[in-house]
Each structure stands twice: as C-alpha cells, then as structure tokens.
N, CA, C and O atoms as a GROMACS GRO file, in nm:
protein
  588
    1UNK      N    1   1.736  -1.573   3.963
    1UNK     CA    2   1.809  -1.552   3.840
    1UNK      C    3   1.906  -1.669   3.822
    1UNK      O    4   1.968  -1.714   3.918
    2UNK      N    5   1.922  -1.738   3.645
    2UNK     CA    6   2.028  -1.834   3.666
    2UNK      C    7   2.139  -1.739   3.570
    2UNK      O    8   2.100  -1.638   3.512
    3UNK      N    9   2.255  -1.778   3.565
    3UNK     CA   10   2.319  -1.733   3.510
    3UNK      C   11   2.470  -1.787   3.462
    3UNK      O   12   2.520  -1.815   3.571
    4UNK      N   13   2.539  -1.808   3.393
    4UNK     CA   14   2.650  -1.862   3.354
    4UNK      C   15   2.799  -1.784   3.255
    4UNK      O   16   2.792  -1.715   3.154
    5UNK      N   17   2.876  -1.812   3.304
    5UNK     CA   18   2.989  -1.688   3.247
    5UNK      C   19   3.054  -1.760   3.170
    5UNK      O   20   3.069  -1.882   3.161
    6UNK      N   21   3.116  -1.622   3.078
    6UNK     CA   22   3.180  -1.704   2.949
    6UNK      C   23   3.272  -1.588   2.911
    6UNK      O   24   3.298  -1.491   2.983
    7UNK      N   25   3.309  -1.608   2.811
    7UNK     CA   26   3.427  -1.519   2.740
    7UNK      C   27   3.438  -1.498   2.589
    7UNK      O   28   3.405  -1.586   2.509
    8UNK      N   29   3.497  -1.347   2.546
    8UNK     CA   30   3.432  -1.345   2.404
    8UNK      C   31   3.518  -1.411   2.333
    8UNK      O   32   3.638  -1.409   2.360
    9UNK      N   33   3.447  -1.507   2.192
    9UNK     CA   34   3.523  -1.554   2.127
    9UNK      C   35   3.597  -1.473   1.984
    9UNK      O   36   3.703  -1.413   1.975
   10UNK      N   37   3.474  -1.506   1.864
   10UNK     CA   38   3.530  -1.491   1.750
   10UNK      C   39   3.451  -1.356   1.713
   10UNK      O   40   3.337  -1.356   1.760
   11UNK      N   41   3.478  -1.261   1.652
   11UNK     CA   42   3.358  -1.092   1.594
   11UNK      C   43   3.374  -1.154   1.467
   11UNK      O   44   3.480  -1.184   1.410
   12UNK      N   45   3.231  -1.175   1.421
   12UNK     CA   46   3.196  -1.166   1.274
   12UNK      C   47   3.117  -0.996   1.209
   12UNK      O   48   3.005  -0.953   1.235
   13UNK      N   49   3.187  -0.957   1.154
   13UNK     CA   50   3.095  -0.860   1.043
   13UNK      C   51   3.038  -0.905   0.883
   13UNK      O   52   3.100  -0.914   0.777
   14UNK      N   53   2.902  -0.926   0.915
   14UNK     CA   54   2.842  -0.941   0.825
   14UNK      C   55   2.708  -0.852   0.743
   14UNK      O   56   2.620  -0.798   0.809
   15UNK      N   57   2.713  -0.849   0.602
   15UNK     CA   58   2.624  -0.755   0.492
   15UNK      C   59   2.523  -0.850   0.461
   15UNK      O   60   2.551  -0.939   0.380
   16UNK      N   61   2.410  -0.846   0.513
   16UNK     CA   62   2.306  -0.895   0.438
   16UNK      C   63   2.250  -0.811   0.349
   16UNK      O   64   2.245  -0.688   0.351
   17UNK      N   65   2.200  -0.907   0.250
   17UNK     CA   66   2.182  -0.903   0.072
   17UNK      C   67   2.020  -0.832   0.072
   17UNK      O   68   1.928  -0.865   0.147
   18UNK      N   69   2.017  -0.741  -0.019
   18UNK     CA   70   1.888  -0.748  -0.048
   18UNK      C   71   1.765  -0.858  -0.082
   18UNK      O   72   1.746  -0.904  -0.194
   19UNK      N   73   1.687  -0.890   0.035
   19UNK     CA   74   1.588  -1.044   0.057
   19UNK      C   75   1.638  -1.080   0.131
   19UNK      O   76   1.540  -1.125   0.190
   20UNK      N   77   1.751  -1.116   0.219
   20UNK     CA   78   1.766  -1.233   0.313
   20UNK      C   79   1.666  -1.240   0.453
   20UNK      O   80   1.665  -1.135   0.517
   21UNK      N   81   1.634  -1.283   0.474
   21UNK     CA   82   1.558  -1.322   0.581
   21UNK      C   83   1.598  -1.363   0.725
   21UNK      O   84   1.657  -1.468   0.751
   22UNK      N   85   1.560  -1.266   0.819
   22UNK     CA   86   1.582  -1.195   0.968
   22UNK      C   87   1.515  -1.299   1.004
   22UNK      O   88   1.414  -1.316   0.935
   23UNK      N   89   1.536  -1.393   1.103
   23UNK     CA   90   1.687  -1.436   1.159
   23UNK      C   91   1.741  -1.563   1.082
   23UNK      O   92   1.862  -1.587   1.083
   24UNK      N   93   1.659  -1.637   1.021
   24UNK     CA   94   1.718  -1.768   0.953
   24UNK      C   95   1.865  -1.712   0.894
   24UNK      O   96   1.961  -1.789   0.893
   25UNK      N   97   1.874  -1.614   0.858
   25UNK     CA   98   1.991  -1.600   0.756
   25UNK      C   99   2.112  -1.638   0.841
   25UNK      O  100   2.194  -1.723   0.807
   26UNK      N  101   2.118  -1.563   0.959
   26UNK     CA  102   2.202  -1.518   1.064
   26UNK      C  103   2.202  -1.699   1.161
   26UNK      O  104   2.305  -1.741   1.213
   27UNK      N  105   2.089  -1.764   1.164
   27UNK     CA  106   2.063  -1.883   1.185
   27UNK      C  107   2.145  -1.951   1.158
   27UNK      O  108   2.215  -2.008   1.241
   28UNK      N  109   2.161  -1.965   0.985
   28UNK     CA  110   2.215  -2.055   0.901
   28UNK      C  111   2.384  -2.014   0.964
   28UNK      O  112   2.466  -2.091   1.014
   29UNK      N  113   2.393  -1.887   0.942
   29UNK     CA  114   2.552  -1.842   0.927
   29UNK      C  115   2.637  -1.903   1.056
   29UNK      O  116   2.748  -1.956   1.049
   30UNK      N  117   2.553  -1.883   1.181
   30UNK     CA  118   2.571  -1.953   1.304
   30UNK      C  119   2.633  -2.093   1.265
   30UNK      O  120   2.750  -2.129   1.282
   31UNK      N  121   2.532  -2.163   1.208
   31UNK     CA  122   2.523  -2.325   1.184
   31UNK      C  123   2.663  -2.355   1.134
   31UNK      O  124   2.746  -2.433   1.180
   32UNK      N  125   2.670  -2.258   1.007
   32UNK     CA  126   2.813  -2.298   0.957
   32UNK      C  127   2.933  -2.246   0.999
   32UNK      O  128   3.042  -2.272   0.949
   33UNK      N  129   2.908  -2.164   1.103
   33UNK     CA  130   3.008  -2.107   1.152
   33UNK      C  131   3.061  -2.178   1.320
   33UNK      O  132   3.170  -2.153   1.371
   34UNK      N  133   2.968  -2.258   1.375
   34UNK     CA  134   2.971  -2.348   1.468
   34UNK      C  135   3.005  -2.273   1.576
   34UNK      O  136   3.092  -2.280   1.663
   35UNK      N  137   2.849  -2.147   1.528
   35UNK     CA  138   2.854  -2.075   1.697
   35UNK      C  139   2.758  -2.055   1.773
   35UNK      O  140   2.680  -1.960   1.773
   36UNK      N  141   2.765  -2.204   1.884
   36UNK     CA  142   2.687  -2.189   1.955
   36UNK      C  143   2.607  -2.095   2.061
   36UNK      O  144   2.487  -2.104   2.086
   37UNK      N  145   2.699  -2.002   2.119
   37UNK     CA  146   2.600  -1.878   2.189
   37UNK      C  147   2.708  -1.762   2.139
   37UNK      O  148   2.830  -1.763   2.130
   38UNK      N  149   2.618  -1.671   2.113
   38UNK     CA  150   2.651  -1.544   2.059
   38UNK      C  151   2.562  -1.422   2.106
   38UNK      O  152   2.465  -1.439   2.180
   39UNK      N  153   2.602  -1.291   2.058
   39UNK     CA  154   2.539  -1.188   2.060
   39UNK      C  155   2.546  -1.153   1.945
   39UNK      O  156   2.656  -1.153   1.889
   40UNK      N  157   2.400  -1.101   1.862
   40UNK     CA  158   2.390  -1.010   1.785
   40UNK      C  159   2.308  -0.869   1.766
   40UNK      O  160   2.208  -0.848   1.834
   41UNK      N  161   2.364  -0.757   1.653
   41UNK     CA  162   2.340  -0.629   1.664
   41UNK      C  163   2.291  -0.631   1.505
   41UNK      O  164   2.319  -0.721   1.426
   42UNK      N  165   2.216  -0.522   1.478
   42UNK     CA  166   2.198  -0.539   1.348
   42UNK      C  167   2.144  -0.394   1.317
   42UNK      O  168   2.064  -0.338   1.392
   43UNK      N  169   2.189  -0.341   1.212
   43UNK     CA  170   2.107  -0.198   1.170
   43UNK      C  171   2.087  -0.208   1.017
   43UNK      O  172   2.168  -0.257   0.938
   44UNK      N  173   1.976  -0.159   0.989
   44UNK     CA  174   1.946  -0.171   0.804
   44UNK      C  175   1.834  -0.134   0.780
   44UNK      O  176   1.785  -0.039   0.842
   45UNK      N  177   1.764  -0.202   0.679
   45UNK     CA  178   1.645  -0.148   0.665
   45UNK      C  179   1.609  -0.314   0.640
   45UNK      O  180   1.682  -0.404   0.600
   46UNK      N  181   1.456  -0.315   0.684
   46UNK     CA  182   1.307  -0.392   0.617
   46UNK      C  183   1.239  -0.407   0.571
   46UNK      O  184   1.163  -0.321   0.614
   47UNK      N  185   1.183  -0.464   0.491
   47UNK     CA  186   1.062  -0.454   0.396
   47UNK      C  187   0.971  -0.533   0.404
   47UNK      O  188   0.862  -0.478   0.409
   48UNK      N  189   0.968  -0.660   0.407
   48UNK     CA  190   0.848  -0.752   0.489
   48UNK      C  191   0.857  -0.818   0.582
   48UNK      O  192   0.960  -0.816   0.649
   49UNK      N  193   0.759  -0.892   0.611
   49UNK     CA  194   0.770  -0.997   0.726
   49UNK      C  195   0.644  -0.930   0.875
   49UNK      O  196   0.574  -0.829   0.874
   50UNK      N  197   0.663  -1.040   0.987
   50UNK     CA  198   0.562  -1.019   1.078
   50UNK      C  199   0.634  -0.980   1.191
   50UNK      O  200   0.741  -1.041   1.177
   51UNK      N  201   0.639  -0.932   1.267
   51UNK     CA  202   0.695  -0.902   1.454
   51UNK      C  203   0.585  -0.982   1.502
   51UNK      O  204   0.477  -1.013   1.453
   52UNK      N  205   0.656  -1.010   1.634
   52UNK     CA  206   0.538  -1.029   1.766
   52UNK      C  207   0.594  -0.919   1.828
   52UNK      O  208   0.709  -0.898   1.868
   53UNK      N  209   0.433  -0.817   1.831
   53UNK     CA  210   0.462  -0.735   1.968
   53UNK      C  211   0.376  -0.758   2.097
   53UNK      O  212   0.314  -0.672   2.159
   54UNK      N  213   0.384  -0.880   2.124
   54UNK     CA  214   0.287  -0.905   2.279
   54UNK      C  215   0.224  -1.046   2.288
   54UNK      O  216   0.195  -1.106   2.184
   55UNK      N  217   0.208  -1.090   2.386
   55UNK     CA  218   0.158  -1.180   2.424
   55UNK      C  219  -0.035  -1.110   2.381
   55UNK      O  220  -0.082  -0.996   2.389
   56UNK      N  221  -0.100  -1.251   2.334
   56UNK     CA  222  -0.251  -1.177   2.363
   56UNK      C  223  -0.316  -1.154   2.461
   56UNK      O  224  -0.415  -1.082   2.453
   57UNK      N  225  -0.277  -1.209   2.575
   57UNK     CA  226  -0.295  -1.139   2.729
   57UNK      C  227  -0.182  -1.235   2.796
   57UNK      O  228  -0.105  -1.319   2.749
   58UNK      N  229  -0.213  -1.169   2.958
   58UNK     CA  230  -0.102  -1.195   3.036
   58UNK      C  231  -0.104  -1.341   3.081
   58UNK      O  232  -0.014  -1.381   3.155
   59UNK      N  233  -0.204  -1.426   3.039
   59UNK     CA  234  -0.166  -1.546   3.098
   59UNK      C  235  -0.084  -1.631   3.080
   59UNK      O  236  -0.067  -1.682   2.969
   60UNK      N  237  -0.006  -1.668   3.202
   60UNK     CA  238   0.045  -1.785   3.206
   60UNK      C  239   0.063  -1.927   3.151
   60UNK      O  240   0.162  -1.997   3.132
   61UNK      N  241  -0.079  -1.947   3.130
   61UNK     CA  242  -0.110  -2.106   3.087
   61UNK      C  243  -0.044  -2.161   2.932
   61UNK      O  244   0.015  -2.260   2.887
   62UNK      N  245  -0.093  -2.034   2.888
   62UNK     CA  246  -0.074  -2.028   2.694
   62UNK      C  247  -0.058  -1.924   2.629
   62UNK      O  248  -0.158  -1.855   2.608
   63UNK      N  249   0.032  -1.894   2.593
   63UNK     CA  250   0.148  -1.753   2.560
   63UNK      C  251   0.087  -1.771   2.389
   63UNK      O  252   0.119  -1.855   2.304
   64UNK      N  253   0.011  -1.684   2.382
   64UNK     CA  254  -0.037  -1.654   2.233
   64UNK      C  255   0.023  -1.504   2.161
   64UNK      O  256   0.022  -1.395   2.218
   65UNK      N  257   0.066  -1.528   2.045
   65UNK     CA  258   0.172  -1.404   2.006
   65UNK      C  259   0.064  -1.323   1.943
   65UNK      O  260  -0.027  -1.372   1.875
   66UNK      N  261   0.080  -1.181   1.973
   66UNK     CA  262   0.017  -1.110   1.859
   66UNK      C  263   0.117  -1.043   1.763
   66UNK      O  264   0.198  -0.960   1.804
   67UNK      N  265   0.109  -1.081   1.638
   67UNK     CA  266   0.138  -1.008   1.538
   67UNK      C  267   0.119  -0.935   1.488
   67UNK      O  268   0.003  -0.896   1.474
   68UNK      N  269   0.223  -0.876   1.432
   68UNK     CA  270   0.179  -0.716   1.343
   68UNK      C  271   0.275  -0.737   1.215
   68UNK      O  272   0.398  -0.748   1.217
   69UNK      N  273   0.191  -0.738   1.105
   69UNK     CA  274   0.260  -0.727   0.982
   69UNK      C  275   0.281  -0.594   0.988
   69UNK      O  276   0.208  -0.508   1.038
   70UNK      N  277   0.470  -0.574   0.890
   70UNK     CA  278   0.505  -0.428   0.898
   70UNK      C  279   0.485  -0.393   0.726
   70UNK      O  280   0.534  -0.290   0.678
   71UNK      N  281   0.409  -0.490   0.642
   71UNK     CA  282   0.416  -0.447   0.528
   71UNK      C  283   0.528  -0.459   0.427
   71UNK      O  284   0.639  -0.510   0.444
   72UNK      N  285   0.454  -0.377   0.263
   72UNK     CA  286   0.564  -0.422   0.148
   72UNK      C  287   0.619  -0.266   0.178
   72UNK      O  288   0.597  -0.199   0.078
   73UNK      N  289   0.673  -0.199   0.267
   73UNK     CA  290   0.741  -0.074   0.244
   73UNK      C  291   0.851  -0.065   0.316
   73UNK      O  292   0.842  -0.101   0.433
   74UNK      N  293   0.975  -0.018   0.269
   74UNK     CA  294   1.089  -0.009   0.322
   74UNK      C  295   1.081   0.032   0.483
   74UNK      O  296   0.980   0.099   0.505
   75UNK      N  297   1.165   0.007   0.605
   75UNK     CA  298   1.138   0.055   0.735
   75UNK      C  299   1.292   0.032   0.797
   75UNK      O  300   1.367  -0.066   0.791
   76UNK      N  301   1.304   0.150   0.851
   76UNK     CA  302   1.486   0.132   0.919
   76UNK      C  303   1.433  -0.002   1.067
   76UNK      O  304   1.330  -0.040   1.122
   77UNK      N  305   1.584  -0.027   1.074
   77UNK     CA  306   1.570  -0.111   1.223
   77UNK      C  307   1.665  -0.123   1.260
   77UNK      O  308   1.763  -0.133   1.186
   78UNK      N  309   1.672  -0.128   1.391
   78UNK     CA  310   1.812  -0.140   1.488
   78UNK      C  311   1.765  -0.278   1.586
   78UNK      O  312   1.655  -0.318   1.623
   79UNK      N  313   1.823  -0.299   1.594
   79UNK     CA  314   1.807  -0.426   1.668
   79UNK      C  315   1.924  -0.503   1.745
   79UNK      O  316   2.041  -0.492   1.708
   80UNK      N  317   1.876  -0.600   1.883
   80UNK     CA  318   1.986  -0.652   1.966
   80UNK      C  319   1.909  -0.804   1.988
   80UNK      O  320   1.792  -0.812   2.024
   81UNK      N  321   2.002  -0.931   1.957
   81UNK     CA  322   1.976  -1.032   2.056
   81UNK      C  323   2.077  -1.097   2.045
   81UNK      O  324   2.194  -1.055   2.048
   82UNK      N  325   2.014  -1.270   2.022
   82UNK     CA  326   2.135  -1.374   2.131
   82UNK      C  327   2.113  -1.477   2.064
   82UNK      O  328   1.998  -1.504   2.029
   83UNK      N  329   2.213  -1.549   2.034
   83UNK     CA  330   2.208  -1.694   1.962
   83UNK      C  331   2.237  -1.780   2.086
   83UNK      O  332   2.338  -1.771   2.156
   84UNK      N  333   2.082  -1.907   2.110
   84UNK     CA  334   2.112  -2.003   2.235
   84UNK      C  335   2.123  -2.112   2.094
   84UNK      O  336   2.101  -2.070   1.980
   85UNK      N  337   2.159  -2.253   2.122
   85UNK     CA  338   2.097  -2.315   2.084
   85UNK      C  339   2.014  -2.466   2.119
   85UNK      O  340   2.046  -2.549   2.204
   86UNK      N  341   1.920  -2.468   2.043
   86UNK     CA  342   1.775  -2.571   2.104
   86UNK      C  343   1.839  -2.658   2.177
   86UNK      O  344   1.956  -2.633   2.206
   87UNK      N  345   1.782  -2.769   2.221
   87UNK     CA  346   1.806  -2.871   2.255
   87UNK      C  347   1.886  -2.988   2.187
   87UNK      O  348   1.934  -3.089   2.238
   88UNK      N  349   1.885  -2.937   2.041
   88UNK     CA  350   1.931  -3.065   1.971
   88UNK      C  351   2.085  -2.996   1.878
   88UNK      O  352   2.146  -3.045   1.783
   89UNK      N  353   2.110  -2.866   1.954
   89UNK     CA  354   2.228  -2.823   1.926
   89UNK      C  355   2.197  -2.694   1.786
   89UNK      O  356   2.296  -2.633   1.746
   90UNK      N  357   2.058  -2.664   1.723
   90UNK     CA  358   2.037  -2.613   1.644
   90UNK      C  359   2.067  -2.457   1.654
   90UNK      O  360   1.973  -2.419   1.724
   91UNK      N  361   2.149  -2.337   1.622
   91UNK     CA  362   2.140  -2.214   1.695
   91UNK      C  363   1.966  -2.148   1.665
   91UNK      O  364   1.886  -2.182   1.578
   92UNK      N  365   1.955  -2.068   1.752
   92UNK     CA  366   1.802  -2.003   1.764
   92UNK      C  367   1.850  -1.885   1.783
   92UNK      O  368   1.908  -1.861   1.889
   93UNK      N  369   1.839  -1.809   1.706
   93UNK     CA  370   1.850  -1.630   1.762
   93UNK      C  371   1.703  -1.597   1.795
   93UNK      O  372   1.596  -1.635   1.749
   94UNK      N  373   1.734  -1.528   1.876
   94UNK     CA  374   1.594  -1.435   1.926
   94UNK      C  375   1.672  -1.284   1.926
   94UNK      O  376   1.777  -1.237   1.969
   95UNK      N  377   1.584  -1.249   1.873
   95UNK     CA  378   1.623  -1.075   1.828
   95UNK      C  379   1.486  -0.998   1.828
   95UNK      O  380   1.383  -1.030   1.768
   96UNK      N  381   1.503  -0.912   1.890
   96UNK     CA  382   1.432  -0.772   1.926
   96UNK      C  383   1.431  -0.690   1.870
   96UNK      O  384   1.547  -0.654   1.886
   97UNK      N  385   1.388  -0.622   1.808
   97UNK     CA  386   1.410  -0.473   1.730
   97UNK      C  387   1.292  -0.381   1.683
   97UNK      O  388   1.176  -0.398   1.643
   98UNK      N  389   1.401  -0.245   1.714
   98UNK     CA  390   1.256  -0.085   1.661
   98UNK      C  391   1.245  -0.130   1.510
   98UNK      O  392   1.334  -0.203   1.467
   99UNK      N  393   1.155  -0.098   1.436
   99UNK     CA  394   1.120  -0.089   1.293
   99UNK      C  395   1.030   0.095   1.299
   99UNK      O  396   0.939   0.149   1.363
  100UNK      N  397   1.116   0.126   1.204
  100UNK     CA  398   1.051   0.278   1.186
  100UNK      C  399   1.029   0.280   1.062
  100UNK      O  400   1.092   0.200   0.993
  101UNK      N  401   0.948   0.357   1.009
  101UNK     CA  402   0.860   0.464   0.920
  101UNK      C  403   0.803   0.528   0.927
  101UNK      O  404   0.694   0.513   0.983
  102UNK      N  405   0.868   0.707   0.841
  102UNK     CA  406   0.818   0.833   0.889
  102UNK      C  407   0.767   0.814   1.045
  102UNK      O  408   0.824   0.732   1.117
  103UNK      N  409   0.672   0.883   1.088
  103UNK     CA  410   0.654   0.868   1.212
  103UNK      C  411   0.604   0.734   1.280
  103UNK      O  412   0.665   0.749   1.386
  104UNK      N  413   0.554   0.644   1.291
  104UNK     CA  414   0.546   0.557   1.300
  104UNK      C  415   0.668   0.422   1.342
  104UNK      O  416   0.721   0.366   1.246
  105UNK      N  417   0.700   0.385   1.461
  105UNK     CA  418   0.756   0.278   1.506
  105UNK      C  419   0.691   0.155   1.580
  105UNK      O  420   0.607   0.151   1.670
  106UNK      N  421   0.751   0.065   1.519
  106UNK     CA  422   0.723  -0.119   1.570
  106UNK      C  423   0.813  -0.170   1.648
  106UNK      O  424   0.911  -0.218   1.591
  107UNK      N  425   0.809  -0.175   1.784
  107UNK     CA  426   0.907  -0.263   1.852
  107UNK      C  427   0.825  -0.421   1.854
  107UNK      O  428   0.708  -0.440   1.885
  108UNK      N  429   0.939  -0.540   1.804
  108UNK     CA  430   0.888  -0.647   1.876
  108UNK      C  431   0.976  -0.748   1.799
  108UNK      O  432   1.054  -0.719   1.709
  109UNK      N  433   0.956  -0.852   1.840
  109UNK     CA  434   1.034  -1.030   1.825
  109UNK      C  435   1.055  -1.044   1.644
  109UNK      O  436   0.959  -1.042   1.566
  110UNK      N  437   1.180  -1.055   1.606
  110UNK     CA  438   1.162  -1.066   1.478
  110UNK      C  439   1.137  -1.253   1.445
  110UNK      O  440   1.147  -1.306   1.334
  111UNK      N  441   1.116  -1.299   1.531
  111UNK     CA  442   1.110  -1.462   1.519
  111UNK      C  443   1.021  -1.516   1.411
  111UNK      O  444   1.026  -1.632   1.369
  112UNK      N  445   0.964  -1.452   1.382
  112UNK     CA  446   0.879  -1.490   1.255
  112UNK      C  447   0.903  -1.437   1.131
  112UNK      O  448   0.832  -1.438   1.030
  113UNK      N  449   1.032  -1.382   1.154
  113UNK     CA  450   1.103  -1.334   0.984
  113UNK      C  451   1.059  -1.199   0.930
  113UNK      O  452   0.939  -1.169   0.933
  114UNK      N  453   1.141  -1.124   0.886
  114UNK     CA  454   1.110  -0.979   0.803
  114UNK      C  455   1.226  -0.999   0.717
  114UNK      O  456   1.331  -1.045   0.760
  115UNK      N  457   1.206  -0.961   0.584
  115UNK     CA  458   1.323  -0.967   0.499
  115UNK      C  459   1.369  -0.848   0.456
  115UNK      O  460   1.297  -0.756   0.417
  116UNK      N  461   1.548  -0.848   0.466
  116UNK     CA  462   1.630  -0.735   0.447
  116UNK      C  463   1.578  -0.633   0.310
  116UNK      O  464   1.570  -0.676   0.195
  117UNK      N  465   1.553  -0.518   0.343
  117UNK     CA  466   1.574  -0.433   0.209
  117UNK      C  467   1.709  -0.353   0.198
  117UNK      O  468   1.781  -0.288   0.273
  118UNK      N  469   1.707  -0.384   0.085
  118UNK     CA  470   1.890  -0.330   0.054
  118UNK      C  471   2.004  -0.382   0.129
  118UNK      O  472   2.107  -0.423   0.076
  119UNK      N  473   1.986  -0.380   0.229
  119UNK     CA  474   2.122  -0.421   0.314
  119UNK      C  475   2.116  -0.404   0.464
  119UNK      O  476   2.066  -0.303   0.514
  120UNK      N  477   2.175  -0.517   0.548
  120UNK     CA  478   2.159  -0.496   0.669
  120UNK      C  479   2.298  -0.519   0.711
  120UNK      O  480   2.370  -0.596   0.647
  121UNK      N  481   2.342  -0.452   0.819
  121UNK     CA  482   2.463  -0.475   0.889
  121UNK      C  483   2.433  -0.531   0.986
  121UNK      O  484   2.331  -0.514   1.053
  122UNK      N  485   2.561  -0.638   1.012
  122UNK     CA  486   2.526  -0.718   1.132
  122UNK      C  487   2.668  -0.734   1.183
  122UNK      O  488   2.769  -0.756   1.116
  123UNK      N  489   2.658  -0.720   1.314
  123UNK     CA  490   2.759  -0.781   1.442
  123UNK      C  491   2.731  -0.898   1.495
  123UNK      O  492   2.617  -0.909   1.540
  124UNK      N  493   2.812  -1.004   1.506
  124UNK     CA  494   2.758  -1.145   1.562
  124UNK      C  495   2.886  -1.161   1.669
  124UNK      O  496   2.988  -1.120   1.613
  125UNK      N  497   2.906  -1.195   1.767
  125UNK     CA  498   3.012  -1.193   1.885
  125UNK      C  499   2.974  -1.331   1.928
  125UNK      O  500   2.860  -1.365   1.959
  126UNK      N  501   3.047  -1.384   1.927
  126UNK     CA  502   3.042  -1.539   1.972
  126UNK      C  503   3.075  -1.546   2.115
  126UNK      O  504   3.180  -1.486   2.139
  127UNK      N  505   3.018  -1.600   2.219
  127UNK     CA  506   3.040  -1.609   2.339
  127UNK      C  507   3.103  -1.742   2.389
  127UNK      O  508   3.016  -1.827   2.406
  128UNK      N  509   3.258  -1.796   2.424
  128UNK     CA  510   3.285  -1.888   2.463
  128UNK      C  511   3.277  -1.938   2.613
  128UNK      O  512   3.303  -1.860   2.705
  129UNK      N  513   3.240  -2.073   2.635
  129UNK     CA  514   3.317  -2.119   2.748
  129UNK      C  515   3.178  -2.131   2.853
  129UNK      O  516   3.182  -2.120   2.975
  130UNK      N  517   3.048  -2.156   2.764
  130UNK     CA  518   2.913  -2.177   2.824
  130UNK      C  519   2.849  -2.261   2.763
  130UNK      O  520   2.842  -2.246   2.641
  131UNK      N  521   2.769  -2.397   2.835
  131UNK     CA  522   2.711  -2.480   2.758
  131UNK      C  523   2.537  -2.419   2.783
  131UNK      O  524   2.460  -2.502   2.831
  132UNK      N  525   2.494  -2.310   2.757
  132UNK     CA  526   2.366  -2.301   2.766
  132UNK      C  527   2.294  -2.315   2.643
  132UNK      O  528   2.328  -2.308   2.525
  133UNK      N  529   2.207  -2.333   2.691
  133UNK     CA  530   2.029  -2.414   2.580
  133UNK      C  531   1.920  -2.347   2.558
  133UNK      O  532   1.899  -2.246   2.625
  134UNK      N  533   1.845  -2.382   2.479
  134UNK     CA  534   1.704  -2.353   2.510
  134UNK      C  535   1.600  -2.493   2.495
  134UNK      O  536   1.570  -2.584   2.418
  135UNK      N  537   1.563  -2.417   2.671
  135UNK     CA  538   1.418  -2.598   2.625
  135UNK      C  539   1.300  -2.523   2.644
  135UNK      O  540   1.266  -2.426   2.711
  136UNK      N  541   1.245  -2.607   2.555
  136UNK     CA  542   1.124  -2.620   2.553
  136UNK      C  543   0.989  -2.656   2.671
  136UNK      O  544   0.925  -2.761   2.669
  137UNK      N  545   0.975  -2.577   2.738
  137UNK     CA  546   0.866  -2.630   2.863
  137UNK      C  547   0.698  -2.629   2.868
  137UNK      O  548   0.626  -2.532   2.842
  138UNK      N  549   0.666  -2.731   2.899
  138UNK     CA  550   0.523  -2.695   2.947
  138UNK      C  551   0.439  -2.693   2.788
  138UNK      O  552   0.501  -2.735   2.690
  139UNK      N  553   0.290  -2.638   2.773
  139UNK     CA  554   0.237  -2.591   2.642
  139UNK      C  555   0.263  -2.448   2.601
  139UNK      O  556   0.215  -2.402   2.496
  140UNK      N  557   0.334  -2.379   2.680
  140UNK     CA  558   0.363  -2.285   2.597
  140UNK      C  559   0.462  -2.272   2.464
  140UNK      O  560   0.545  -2.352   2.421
  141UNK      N  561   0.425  -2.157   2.420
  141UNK     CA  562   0.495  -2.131   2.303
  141UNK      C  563   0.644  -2.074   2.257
  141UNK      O  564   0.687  -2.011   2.160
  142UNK      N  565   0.694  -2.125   2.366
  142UNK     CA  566   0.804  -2.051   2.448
  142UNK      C  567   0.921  -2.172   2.467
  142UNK      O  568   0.889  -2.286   2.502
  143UNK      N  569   1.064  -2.130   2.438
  143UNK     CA  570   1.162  -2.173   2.464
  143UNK      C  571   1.248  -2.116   2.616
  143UNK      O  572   1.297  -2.006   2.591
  144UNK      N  573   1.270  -2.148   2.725
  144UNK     CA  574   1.326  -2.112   2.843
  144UNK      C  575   1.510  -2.162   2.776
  144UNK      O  576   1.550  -2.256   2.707
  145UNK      N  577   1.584  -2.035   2.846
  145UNK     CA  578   1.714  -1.978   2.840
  145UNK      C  579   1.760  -2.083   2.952
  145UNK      O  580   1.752  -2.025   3.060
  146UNK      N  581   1.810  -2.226   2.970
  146UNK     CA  582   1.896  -2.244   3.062
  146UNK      C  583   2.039  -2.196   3.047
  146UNK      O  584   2.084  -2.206   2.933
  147UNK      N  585   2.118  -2.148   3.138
  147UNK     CA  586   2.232  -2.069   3.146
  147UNK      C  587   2.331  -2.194   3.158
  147UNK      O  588   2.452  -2.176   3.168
   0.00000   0.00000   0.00000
C-alpha cells in the first residue's frame, strides 16, 4: 500500500443545473477553484450518459471497459470519489456511483459522463498538504493513484 497524509482544506457546496455533465462539470469547478486533491459526494438524479461497470475480463495486459448505457430516463444516484490530478496538473475525478430505477440498479465509473436531471447536490472537500498524481502506466487504460 502507498499512502500520503494531508489535511482538510476548503468545503464547497455545490447545485448542479439541469444538463450538466458528471464529472467534467465538477472537473471544470476544481480547475477554477485550484483544487488539486479533493473528495467528492454527490446525490441527485440522471438522465443520460454511459457507466463502466467492469473490466471485459480479468486480464492484466489490457483493461477493456464494459459499458452500460443508463438511458433517456430519469434515475436517482448517490455517489463517492476523489479529485487526483494528471500529470500535467489537470484535476481528474473518478467517481463511483448506484444509479436506480424502480427496481432496477447500476453501480459503476461515471468517467464517461451521465448528465444531471434536475439537480444534483454535491460536496467537494479539498484535501491539503499532498502532492499526489495520477500517471499513466503501461497500455492500459488506466491512470495509477501515486500518493
């Protein structure tokens, strides 16, 4: 395990708009808000966009995402991740989250965008006093967390 300690900085509460787009929005807000590692929380609803829920098998070599479109229909979501940023200082959230309808739930990577319906609440917690990254390794499709 690597790991690196830090301390909380600044709590943002933020309303995303009906359309904004999971995670660029929260991306951008980072950018201008000049916060490099953070935690975020988010509850609202969804209406389009793709998840990855899985690798297409377990290999090692080449990490292929499978997607699942969740469709044009409204879907609640709760969700948790983490703003690193790239190598070239850019923030990257990676965020996780359930997507429900009626019976039916989607857990998986919102990295490929779902856009807000009606409104999403968001918690963003800025983490000070850590220079961690994400690089890029190998051919996978994958960014590694240095701490």
């Amino acid at each position: 395990m690597l790991a690196a300690e830090g301390k909380p900085g600044r709590i943002f509460v933020l309303r995303l708009e009906d359309g904004d787009l999971i995670p660029d929005c929260i991306e951008e807000f980072a950018a201008v808000k000049n916060i490099k590692v953070g935690l975020i929380t988010i509850v609202g609803g969804v209406n389009k966009g793709r998840v990855v829920v899985g690798p297409e098998s377990s290999s090692t070599e080449s990490v292929e995402p499978v997607l699942r479109e969740i469709g044009n229909q409204p879907h609640e979501i709760i969700s948790s991740g983490i703003i690193i940023p790239d190598q070239n200082g850019k923030p990257i959230a990676h965020i996780h989250g359930a997507l429900g309808r009626g019976e039916e739930t989607v857990v998986g990577c919102l990295r490929n965008g779902v856009e807000t319906w009606l409104m999403g609440e968001v918690i963003v917690q800025e983490v000070l006093g850590t220079d961690s990254v994400r690089i890029a390794k190998g051919k996978r499709a994958l960014s590694y967390l240095e701490p």
